[in-house]
C-alpha positions as CSV (number, residue, x, y, z in Angstrom):
1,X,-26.0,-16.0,-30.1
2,X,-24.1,-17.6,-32.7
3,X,-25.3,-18.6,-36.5
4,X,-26.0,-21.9,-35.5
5,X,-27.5,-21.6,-32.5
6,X,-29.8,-18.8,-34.3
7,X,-30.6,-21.9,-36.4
8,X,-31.6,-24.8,-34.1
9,X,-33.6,-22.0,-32.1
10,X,-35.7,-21.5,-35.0
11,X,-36.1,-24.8,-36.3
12,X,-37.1,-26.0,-32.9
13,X,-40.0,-23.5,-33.3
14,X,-40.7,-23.9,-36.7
15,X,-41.2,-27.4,-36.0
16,X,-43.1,-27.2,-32.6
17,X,-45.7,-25.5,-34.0
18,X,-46.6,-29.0,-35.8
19,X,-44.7,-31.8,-33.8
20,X,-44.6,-31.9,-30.0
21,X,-40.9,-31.7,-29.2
22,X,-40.9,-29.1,-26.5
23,X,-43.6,-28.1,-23.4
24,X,-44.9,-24.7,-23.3
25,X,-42.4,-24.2,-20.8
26,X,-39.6,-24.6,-22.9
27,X,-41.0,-23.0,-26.0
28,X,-41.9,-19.8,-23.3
29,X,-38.6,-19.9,-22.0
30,X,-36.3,-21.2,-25.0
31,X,-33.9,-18.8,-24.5
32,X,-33.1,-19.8,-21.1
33,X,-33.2,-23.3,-21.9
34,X,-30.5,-22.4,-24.3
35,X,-28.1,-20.5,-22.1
36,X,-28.8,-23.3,-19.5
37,X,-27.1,-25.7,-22.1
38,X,-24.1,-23.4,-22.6
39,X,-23.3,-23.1,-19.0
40,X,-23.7,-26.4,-18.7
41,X,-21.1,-27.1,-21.6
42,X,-19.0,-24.4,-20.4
43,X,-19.0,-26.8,-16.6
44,X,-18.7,-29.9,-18.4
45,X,-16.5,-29.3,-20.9
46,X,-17.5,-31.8,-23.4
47,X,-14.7,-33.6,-25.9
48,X,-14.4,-37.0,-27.5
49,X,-17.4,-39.2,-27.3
50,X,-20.8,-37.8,-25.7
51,X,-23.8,-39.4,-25.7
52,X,-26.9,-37.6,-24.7
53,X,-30.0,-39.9,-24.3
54,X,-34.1,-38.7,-24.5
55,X,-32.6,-36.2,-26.2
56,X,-35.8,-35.3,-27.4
57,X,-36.3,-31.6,-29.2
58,X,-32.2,-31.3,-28.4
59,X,-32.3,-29.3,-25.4
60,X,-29.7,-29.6,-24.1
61,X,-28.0,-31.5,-26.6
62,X,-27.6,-29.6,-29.7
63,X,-26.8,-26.6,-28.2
64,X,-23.9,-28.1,-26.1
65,X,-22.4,-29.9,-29.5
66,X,-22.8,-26.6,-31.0
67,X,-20.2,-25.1,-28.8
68,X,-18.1,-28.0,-28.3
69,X,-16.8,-28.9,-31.7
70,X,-13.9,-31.0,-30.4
71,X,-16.8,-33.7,-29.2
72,X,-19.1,-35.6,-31.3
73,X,-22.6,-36.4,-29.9
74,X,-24.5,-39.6,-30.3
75,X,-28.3,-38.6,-29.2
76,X,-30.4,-41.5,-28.5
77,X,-34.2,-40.7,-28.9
78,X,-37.1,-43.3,-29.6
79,X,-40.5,-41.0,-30.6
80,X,-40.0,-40.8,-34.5
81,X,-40.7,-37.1,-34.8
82,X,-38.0,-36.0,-32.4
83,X,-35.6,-38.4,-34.0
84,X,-36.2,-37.0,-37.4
85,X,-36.0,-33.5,-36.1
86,X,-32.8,-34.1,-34.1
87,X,-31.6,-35.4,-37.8
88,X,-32.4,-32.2,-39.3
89,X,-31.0,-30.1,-36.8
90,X,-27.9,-31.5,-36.6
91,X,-27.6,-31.2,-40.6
92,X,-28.5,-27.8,-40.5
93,X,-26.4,-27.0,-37.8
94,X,-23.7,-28.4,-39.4
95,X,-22.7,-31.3,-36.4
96,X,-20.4,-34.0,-36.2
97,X,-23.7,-36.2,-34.3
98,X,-24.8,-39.2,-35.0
99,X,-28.2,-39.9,-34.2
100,X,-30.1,-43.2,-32.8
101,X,-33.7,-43.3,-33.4
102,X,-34.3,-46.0,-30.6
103,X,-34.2,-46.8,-27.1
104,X,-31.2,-47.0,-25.1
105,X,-31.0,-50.8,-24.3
106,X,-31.3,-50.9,-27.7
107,X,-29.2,-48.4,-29.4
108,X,-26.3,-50.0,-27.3
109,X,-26.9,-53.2,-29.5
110,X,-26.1,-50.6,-32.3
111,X,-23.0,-49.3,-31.0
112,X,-19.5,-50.2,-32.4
113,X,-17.5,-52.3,-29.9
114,X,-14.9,-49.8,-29.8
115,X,-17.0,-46.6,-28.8
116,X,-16.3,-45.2,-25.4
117,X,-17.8,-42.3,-23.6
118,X,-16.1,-39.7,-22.2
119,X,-19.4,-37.9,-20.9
120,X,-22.7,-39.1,-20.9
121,X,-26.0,-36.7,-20.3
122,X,-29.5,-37.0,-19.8
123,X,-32.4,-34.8,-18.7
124,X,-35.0,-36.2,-16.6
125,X,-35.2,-39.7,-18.4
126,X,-36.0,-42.9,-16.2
127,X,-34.3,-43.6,-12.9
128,X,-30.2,-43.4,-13.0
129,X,-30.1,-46.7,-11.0
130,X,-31.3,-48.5,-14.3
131,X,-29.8,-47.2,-16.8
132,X,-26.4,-45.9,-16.0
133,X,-25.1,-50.0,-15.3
134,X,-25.8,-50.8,-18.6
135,X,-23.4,-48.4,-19.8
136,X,-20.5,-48.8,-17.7
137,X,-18.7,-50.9,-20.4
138,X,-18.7,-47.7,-22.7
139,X,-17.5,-45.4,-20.3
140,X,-13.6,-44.6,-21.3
141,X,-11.6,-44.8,-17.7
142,X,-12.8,-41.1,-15.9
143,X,-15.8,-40.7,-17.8
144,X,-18.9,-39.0,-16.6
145,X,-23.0,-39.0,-16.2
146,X,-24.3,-35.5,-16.1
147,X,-27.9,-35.6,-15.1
148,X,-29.8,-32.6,-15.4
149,X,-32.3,-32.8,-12.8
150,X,-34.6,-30.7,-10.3
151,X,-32.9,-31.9,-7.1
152,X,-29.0,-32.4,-6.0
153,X,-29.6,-35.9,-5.2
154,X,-27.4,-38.3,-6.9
155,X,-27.8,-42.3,-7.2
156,X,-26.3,-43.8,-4.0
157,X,-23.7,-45.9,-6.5
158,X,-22.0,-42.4,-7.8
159,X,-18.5,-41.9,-7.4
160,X,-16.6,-38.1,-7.4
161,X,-20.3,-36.3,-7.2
162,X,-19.9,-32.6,-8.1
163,X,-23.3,-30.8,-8.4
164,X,-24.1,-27.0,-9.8
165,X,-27.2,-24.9,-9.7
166,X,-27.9,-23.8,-12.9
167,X,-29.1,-20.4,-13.9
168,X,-32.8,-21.4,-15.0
169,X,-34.6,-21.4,-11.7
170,X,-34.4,-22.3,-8.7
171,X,-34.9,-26.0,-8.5
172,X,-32.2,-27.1,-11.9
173,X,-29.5,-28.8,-10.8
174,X,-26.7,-30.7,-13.0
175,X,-25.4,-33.5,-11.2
176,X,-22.2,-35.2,-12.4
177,X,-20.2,-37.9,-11.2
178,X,-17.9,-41.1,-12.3
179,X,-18.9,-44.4,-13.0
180,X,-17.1,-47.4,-11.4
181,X,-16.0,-50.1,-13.9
């Protein structure tokens, strides 16, 4: 595991023993969730503009931007504490990230005119139908959703769907696919 991966590990536990960012689940298998981000950045191959959204305690977020240092992630996340945490690990870590503490619809308001997404993540947040429209206009031309989800299903409206099981159990899926201008 690298330096900073050794880092966000344990900050995310330092601070989950006083803020909820992660279920007992995830604090149980933390190690797993971690490798599950790496694969997932080795599949996705993040670069340019990524934006991650509910990124909650960073999983798997930081540990994607960690290994992909020719991307900068924007992490949305609206609960406070998460927010400041994702701050703090991203300074610790040493990321290029920029951080939203707000909710997507309105974090978009926040976004310069010019930004355009290359790949955009999310883990379990919402239903895809609603919230992957209102980013089509900061999509760059090929971009990508990558939901991390528990079933292969993707939204009836995706284009070029490529799904892969990922190591952590039998029921975790990443879904990726294009978004139509």
């Amino acid at each position: 595991m690298t330096h900073a991966l050794e880092i966000y590990r344990n900050e995310l536990l330092k601070w989950s023993e006083r803020v909820n960012l992660i279920g007992p689940e995830a604090r149980e298998n933390l190690d797993a969730h971690i490798e599950e981000a790496l694969v997932a950045a080795e599949l996705l191959k993040p670069r340019g503009e990524v934006l991650d959204f509910g990124s909650g305690g960073g999983l798997p977020a930081i540990p994607m931007a960690i290994v992909s240092p020719e991307a900068r992630f924007h992490l949305v996340e609206a609960d406070q504490k998460k927010w400041a945490f994702l701050k703090h690990a991203a300074r610790e870590c040493g990321l290029s990230a920029v951080i939203y503490g707000d909710r997507l619809a309105r974090a978009i308001t926040r976004f310069p005119p010019d930004l355009r997404f290359s790949l955009v993540t999310s883990r379990a947040v919402g239903n895809p139908e609603e919230w992957v429209p209102s980013l089509a206009g900061w999509m760059e031309e090929g971009g990508r959703v990558a939901l991390f989800q528990s079933t292969p299903d993707a939204p009836q409206f995706a284009d070029a769907v490529e799904v892969f099981r990922l190591p952590r159990g039998a029921s975790n899926f990443l879904v990726t696919f294009h978004v139509k201008h």
